[in-house]
SELOZA-752362 format. One record per residue: residue number from 1; residue in three letters; x, y, z of N, C-alpha, C in turn. Coordinates in Angstrom, 1 decimal, always signed. Layout:
N
+-----+-----+--------+--------+--------+--------+--------+--------+--------+--------+--------+
:   k :   r :    n_X :    n_Y :    n_Z :   ca_X :   ca_Y :   ca_Z :    c_X :    c_Y :    c_Z :
+-----+-----+--------+--------+--------+--------+--------+--------+--------+--------+--------+
: NUM : ALA :      X :      Y :      Z :      X :      Y :      Z :      X :      Y :      Z :
...
+-----+-----+--------+--------+--------+--------+--------+--------+--------+--------+--------+
***
This chain:
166
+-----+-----+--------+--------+--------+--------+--------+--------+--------+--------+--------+
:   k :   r :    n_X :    n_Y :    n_Z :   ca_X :   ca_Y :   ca_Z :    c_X :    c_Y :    c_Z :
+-----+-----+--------+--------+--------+--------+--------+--------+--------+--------+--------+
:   1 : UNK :   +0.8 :   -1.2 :   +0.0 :   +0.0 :   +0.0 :   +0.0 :   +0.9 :   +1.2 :   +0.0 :
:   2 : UNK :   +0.9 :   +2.3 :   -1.0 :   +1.4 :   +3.5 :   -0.8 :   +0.9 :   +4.6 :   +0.1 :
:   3 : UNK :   +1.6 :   +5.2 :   +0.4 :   +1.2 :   +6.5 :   +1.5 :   +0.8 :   +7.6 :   +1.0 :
:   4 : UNK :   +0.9 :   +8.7 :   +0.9 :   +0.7 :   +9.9 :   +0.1 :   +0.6 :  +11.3 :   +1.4 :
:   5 : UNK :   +1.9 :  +11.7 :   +1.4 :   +2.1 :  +13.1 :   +2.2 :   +1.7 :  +13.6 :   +2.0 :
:   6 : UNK :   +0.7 :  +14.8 :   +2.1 :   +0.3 :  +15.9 :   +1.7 :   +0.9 :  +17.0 :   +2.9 :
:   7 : UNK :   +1.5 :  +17.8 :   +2.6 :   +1.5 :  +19.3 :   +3.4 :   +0.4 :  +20.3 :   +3.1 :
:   8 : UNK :   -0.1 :  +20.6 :   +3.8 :   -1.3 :  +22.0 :   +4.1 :   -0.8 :  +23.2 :   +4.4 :
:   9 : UNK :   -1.2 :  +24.1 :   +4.2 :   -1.0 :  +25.5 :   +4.4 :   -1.6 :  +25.5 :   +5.9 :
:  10 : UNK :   -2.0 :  +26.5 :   +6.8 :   -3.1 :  +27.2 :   +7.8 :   -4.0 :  +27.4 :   +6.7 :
:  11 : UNK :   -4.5 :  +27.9 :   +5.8 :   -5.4 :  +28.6 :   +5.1 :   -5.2 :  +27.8 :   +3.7 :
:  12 : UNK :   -5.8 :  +26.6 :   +4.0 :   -5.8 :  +25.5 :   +2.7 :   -7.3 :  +25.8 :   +1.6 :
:  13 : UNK :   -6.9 :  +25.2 :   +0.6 :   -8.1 :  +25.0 :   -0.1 :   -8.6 :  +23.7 :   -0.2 :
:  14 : UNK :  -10.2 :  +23.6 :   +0.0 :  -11.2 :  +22.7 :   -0.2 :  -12.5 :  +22.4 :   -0.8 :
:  15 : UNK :  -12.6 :  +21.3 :   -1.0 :  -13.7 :  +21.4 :   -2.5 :  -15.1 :  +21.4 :   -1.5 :
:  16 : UNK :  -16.1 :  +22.0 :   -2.2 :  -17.3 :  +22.3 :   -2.0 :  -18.0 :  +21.6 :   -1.4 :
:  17 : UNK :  -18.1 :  +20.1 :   -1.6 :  -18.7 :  +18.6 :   -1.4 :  -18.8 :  +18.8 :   +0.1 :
:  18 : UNK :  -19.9 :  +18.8 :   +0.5 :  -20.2 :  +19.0 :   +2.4 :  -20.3 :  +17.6 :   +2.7 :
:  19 : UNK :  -19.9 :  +16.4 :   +2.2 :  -19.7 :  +15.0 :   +2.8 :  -17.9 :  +15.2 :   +3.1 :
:  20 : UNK :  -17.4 :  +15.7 :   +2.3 :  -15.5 :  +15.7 :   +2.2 :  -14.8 :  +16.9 :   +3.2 :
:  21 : UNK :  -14.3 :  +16.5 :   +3.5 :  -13.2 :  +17.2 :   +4.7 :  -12.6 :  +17.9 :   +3.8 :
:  22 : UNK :  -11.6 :  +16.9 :   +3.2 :  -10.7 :  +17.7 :   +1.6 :  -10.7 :  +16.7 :   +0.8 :
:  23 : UNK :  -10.7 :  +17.3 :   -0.8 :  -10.7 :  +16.8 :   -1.6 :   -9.3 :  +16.6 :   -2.3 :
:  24 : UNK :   -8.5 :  +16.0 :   -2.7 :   -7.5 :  +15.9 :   -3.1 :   -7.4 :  +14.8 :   -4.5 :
:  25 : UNK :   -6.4 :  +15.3 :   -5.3 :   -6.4 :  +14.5 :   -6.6 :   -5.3 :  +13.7 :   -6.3 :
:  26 : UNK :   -5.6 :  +12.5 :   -6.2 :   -4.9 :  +11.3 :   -5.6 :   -4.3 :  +10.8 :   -7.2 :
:  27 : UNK :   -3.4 :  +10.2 :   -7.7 :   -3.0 :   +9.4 :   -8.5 :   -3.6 :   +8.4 :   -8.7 :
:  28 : UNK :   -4.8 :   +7.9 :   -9.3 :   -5.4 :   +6.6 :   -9.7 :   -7.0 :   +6.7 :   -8.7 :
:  29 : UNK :   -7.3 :   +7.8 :   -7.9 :   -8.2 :   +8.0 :   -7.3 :   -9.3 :   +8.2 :   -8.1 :
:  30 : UNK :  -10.6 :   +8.1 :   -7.6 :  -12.0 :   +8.6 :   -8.7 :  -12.0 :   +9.8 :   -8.2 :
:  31 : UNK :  -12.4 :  +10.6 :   -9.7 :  -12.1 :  +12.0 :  -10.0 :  -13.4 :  +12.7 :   -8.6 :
:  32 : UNK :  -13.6 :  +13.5 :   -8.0 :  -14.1 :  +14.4 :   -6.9 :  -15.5 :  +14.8 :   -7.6 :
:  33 : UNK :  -16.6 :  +14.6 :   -6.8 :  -17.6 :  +14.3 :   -7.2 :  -17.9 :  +16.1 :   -7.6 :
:  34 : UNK :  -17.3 :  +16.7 :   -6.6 :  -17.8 :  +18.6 :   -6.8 :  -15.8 :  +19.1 :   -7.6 :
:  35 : UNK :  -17.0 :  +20.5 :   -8.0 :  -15.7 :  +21.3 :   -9.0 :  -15.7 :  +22.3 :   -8.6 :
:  36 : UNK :  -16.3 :  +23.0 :   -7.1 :  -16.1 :  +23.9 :   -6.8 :  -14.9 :  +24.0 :   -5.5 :
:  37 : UNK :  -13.9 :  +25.2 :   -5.0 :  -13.5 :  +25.3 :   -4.8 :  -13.5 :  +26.6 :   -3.5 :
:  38 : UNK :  -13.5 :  +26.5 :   -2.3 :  -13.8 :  +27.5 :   -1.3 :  -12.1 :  +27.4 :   -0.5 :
:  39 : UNK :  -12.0 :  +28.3 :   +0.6 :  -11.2 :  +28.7 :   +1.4 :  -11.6 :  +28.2 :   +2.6 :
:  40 : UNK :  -10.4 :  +27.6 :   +2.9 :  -11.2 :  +27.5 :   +4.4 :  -10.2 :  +28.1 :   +5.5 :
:  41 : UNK :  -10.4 :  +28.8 :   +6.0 :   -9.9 :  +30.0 :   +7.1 :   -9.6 :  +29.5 :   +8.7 :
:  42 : UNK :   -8.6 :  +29.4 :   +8.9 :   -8.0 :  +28.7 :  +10.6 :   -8.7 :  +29.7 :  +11.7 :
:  43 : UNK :   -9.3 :  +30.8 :  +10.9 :  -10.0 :  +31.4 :  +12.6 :  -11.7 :  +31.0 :  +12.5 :
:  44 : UNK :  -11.9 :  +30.9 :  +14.0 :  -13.3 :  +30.7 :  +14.4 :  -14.2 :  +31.4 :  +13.4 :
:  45 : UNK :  -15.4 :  +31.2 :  +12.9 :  -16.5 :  +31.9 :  +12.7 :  -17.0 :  +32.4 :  +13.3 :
:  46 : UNK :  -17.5 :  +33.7 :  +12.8 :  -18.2 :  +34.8 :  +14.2 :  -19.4 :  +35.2 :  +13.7 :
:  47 : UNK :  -20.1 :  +35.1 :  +14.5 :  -21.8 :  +35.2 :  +14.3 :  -21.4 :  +36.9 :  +13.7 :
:  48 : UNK :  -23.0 :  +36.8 :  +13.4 :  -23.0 :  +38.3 :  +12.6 :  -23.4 :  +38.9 :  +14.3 :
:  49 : UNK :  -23.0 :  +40.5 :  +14.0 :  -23.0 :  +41.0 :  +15.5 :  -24.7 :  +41.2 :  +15.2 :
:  50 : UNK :  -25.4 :  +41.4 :  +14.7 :  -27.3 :  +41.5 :  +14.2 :  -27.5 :  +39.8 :  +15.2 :
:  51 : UNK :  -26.6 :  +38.9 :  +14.7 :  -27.5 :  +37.7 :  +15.9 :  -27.1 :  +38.1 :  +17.3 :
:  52 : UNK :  -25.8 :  +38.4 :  +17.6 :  -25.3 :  +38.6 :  +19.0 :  -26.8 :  +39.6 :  +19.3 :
:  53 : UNK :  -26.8 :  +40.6 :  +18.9 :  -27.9 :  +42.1 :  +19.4 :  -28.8 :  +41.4 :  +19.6 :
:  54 : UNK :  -29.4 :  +40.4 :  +18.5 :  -30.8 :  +40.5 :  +18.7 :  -31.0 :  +39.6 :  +20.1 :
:  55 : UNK :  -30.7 :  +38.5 :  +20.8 :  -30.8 :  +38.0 :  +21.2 :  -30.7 :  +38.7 :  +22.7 :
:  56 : UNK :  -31.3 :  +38.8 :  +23.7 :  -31.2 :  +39.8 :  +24.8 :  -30.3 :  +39.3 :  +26.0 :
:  57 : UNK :  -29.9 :  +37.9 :  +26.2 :  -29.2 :  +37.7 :  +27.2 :  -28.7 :  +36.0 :  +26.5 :
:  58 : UNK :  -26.9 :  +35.9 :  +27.2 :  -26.6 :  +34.9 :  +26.7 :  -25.8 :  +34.5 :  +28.0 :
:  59 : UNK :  -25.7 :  +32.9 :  +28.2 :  -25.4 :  +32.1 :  +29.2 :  -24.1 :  +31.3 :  +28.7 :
:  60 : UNK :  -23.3 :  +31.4 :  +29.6 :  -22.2 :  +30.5 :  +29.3 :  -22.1 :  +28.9 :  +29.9 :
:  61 : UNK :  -21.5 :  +28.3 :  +29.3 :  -21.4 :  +26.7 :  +29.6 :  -21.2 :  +26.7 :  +31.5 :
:  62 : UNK :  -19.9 :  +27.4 :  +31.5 :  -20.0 :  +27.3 :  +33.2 :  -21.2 :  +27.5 :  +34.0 :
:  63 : UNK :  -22.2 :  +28.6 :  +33.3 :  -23.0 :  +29.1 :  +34.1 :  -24.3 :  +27.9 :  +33.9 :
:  64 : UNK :  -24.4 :  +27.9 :  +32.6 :  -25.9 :  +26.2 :  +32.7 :  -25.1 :  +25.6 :  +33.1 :
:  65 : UNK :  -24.1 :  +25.1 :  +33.8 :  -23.9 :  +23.5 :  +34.8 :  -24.0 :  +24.3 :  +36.0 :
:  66 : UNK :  -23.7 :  +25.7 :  +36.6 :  -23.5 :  +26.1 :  +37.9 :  -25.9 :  +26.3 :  +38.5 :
:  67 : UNK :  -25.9 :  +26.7 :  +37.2 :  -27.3 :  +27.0 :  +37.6 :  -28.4 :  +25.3 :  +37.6 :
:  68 : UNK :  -28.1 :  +24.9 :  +37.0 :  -28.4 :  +23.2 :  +37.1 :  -28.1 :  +22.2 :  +38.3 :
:  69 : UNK :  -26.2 :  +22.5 :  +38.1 :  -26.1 :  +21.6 :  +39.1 :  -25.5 :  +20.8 :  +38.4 :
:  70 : UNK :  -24.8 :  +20.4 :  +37.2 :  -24.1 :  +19.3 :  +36.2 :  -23.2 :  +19.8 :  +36.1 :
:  71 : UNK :  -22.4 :  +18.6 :  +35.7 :  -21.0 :  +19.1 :  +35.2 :  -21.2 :  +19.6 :  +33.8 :
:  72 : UNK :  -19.8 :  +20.3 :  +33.4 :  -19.7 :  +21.0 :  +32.0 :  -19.7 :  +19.8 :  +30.9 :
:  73 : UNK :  -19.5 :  +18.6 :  +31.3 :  -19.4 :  +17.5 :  +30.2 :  -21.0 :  +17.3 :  +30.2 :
:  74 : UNK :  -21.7 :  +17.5 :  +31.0 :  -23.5 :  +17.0 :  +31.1 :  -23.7 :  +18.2 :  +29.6 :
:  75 : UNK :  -23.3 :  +19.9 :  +29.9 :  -24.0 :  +20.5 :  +29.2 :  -23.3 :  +20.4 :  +27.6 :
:  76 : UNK :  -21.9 :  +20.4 :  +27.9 :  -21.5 :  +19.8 :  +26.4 :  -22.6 :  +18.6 :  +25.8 :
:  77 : UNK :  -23.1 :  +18.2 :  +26.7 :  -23.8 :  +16.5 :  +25.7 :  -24.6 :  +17.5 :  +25.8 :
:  78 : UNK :  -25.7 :  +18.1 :  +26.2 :  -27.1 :  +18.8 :  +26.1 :  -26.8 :  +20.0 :  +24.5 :
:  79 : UNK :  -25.8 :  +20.3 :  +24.1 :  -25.4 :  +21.2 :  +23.1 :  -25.1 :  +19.9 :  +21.8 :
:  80 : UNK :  -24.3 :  +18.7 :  +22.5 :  -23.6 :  +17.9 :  +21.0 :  -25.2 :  +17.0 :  +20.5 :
:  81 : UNK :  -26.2 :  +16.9 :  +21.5 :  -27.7 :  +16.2 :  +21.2 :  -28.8 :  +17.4 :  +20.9 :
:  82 : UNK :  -27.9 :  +18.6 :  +20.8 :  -28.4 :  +19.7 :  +20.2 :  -30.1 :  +19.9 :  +21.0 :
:  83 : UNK :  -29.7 :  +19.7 :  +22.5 :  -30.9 :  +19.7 :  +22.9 :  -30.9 :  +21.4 :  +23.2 :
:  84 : UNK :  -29.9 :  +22.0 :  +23.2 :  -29.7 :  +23.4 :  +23.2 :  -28.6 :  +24.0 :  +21.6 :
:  85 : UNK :  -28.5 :  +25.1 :  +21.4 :  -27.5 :  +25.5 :  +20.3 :  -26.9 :  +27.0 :  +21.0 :
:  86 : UNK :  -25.7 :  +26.6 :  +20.5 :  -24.8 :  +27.5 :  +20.9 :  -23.8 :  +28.7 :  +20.0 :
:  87 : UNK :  -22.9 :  +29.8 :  +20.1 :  -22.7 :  +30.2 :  +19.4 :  -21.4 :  +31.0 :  +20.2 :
:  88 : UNK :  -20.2 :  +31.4 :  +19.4 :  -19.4 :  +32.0 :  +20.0 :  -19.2 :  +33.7 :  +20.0 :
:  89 : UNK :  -19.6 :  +33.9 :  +21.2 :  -19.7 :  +35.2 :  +21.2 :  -19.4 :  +36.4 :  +22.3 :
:  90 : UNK :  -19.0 :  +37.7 :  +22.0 :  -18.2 :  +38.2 :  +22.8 :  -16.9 :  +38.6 :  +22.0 :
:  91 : UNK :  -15.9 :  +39.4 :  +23.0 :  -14.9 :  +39.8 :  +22.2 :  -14.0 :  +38.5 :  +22.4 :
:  92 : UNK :  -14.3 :  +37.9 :  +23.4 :  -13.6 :  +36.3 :  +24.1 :  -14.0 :  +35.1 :  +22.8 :
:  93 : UNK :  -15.0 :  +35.8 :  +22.1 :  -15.7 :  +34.2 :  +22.0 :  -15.9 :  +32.9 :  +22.1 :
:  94 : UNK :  -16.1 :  +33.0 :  +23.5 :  -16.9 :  +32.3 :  +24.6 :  -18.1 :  +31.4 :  +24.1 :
:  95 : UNK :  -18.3 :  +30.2 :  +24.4 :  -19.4 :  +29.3 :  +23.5 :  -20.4 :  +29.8 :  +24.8 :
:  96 : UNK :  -21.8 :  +30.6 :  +24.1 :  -22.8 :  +31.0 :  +24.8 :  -24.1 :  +30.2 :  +24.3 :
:  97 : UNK :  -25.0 :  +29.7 :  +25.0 :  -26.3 :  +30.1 :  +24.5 :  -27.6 :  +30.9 :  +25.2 :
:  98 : UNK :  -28.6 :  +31.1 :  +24.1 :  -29.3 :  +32.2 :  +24.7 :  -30.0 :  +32.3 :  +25.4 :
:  99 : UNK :  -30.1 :  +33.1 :  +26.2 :  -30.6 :  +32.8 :  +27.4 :  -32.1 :  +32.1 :  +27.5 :
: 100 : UNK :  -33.1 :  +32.6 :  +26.8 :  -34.5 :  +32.0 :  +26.7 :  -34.8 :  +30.4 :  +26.0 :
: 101 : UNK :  -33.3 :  +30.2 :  +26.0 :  -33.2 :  +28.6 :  +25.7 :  -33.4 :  +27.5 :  +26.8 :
: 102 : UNK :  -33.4 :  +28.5 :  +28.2 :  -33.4 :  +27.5 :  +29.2 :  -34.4 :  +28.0 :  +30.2 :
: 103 : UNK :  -35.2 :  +26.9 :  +30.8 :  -36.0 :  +26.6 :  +31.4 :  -35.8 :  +26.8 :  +33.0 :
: 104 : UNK :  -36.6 :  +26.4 :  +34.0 :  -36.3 :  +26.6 :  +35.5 :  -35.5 :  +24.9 :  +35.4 :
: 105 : UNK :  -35.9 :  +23.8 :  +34.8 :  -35.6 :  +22.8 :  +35.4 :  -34.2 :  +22.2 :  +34.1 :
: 106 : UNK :  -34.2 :  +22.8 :  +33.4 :  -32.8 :  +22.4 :  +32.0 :  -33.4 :  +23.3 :  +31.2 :
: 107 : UNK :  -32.8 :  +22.7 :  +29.7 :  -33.3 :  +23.1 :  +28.5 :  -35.0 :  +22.7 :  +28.0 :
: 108 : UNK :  -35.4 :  +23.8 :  +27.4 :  -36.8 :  +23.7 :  +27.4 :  -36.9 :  +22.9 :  +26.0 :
: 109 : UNK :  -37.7 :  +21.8 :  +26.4 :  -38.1 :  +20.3 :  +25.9 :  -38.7 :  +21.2 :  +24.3 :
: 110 : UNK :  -39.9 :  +21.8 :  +24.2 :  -40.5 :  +22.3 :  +23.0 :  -39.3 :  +22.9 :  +21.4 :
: 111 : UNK :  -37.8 :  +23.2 :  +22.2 :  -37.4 :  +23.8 :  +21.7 :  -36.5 :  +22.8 :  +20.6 :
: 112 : UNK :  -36.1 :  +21.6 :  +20.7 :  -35.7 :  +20.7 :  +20.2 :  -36.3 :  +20.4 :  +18.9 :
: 113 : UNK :  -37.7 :  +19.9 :  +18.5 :  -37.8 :  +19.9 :  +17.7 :  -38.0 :  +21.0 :  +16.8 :
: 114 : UNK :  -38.2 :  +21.5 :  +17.0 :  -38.0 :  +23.2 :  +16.1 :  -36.6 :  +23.3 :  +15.7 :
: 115 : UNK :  -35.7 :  +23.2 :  +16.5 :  -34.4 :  +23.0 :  +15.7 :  -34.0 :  +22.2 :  +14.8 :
: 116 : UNK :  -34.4 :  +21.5 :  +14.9 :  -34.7 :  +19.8 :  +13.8 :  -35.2 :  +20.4 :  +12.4 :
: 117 : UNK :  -36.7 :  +21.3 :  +12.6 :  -37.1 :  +21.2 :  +11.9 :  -36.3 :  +22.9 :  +11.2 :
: 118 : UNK :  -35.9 :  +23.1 :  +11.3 :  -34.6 :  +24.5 :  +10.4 :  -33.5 :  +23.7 :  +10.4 :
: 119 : UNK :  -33.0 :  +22.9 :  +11.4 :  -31.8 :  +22.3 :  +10.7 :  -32.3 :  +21.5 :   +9.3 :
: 120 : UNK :  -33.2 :  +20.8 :   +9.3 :  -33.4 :  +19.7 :   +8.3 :  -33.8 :  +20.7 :   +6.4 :
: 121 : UNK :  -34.1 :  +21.8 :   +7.3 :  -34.1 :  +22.9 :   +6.0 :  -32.8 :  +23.4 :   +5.4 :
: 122 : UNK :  -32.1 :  +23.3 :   +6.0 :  -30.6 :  +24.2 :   +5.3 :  -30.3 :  +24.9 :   +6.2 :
: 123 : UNK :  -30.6 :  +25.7 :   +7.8 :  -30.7 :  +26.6 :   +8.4 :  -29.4 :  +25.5 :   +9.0 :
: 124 : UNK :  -28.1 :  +26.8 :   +9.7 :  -26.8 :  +26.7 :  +10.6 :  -27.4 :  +27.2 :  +11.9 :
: 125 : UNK :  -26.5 :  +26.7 :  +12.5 :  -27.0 :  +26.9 :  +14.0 :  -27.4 :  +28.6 :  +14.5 :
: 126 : UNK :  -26.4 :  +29.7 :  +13.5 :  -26.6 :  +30.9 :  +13.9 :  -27.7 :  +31.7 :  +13.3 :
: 127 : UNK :  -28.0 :  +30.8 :  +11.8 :  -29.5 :  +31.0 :  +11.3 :  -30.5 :  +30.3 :  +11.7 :
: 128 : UNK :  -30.3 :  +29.8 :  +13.0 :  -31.8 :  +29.1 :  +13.9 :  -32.0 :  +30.2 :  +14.6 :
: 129 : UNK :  -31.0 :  +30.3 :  +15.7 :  -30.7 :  +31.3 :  +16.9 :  -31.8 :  +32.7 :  +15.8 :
: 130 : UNK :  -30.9 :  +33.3 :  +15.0 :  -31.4 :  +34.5 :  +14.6 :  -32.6 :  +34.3 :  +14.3 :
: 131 : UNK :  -33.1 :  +33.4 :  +13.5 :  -34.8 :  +33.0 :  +13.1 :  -35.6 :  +33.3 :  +14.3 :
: 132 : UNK :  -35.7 :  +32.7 :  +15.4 :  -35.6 :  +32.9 :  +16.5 :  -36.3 :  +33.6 :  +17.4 :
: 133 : UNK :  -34.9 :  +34.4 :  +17.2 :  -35.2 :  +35.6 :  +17.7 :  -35.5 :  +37.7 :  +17.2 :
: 134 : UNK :  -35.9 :  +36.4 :  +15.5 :  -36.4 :  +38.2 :  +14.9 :  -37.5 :  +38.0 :  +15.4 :
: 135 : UNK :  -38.1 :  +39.4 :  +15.6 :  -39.3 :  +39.7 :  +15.9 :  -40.2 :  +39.5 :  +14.4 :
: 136 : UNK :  -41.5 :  +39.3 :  +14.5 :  -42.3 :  +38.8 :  +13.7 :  -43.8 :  +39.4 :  +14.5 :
: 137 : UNK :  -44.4 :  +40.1 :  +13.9 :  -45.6 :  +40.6 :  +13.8 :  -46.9 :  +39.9 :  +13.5 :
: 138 : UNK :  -46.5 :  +38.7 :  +12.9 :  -47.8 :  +38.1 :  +12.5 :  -48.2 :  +37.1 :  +13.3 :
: 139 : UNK :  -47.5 :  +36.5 :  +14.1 :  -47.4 :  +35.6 :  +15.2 :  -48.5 :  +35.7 :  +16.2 :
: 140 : UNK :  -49.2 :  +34.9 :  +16.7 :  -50.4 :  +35.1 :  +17.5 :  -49.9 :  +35.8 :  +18.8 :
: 141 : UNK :  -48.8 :  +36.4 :  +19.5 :  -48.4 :  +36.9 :  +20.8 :  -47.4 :  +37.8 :  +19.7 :
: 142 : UNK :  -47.0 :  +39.0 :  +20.2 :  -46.4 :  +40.3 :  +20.2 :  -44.4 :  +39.7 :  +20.2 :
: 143 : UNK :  -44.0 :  +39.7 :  +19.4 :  -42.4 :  +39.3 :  +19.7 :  -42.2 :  +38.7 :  +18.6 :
: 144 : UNK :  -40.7 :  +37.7 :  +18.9 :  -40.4 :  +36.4 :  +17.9 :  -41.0 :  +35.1 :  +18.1 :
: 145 : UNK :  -40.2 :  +34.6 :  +17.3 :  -40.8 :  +33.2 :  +17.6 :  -40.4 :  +32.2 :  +18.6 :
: 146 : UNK :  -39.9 :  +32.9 :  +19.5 :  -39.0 :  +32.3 :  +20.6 :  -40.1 :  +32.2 :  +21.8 :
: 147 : UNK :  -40.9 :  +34.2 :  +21.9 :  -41.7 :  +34.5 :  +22.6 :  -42.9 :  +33.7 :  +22.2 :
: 148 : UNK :  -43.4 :  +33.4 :  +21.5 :  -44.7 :  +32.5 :  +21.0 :  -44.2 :  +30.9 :  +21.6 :
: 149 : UNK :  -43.4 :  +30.7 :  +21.8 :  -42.7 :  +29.2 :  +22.3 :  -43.2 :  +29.4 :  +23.6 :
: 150 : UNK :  -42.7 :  +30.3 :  +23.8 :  -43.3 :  +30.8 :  +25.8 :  -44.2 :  +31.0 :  +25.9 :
: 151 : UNK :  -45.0 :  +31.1 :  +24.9 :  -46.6 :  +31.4 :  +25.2 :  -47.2 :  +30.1 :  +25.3 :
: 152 : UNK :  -46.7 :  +29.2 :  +24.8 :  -47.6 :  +27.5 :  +24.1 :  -47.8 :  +27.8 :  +22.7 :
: 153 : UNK :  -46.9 :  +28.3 :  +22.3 :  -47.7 :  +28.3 :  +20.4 :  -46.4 :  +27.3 :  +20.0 :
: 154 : UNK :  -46.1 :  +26.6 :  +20.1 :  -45.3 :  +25.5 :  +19.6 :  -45.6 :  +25.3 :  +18.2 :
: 155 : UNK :  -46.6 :  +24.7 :  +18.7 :  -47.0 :  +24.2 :  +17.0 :  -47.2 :  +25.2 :  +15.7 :
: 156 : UNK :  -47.8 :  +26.4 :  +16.1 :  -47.7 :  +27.9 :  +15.0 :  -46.1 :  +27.5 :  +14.9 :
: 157 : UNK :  -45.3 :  +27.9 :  +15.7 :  -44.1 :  +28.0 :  +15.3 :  -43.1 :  +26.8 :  +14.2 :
: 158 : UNK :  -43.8 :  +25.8 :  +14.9 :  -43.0 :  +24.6 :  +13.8 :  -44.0 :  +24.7 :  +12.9 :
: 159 : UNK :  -45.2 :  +24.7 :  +12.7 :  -45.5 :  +25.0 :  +11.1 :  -45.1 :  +26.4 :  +10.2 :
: 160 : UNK :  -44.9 :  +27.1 :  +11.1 :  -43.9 :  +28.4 :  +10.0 :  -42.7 :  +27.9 :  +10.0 :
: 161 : UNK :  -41.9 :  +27.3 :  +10.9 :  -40.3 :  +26.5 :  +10.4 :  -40.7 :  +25.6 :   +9.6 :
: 162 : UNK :  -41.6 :  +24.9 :   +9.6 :  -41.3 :  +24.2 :   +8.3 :  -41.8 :  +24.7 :   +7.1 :
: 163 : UNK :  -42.9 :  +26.2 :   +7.2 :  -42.7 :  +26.6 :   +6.2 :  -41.6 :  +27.2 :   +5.0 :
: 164 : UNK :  -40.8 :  +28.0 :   +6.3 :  -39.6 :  +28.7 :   +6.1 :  -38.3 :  +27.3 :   +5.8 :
: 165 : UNK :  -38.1 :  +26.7 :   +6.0 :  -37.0 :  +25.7 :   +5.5 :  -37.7 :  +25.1 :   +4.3 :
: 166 : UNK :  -38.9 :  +25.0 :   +4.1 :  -39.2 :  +24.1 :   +2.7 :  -39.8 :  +25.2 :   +2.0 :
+-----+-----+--------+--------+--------+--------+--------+--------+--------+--------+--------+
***
């Protein structure tokens, strides 16, 4: 079996294909299913400061285990089972989430599948957050659609997520 070195830059290029890490033209390899070509950048991604604003209060990882009562590896799994979503934010960027993501007793149960249903549309974790938390006027309660979650309108809200993703 042959080996094949590759050296990387910090700021390599990668093909488009969101199943491939990198795409590389191997000697005797099948040719790369995508022809597009993007940058990929060694610093964090930063929310747009419009999501940080809109959002009125954000909680850090230390603070959901100190307010719970879990350790930081509990709320890491409550974030990696995406029972909550998170975002890096601050001049620190600090992994936060928003504050009306959590409940008196954990993360609030209704809010899960709603995420599901914008993730399964195309929507990124920072285009859920922002969905969210724009205000929206046509909503049966006064706010976003975060505030209509706190009302009991669950279901208004996943039938406009799934309008808006499909």
């Amino acid at each position: 079996m042959m080996s094949v070195g590759l050296t990387l830059p910090k700021s390599s290029l990668r093909r488009g294909h969101p199943a491939l890490s990198l795409c590389s033209r191997v000697p005797g390899a099948a040719p790369c299913p995508c022809d597009t070509l993007s940058t990929v950048s060694d610093q964090p991604s930063r929310p747009d400061h419009d999501t940080e604003d809109l959002v009125d209060s954000w909680v850090t990882v230390p603070d959901i285990a100190e307010r719970y009562g879990i350790s930081l590896s509990s709320v890491r799994q409550l974030l990696a089972d995406r029972e909550l979503l998170s975002l890096r934010v601050g001049e620190r960027r600090v992994v936060a989430v928003p504050g009306r993501f959590l409940g008196p007793d954990g993360p609030l149960p209704e809010l899960k599948g709603t995420f599901t249903v914008l993730a399964d549309g195309g929507m990124n974790d920072e285009e859920i957050i922002r969905w969210l938390h724009t205000p929206d006027d046509t909503l049966p309660v006064p706010g976003a659609p975060i505030d209509a979650i706190l009302a009991g309108f669950k279901t208004e809200v996943r039938r406009r997520a799934m309008e808006e993703a499909f």
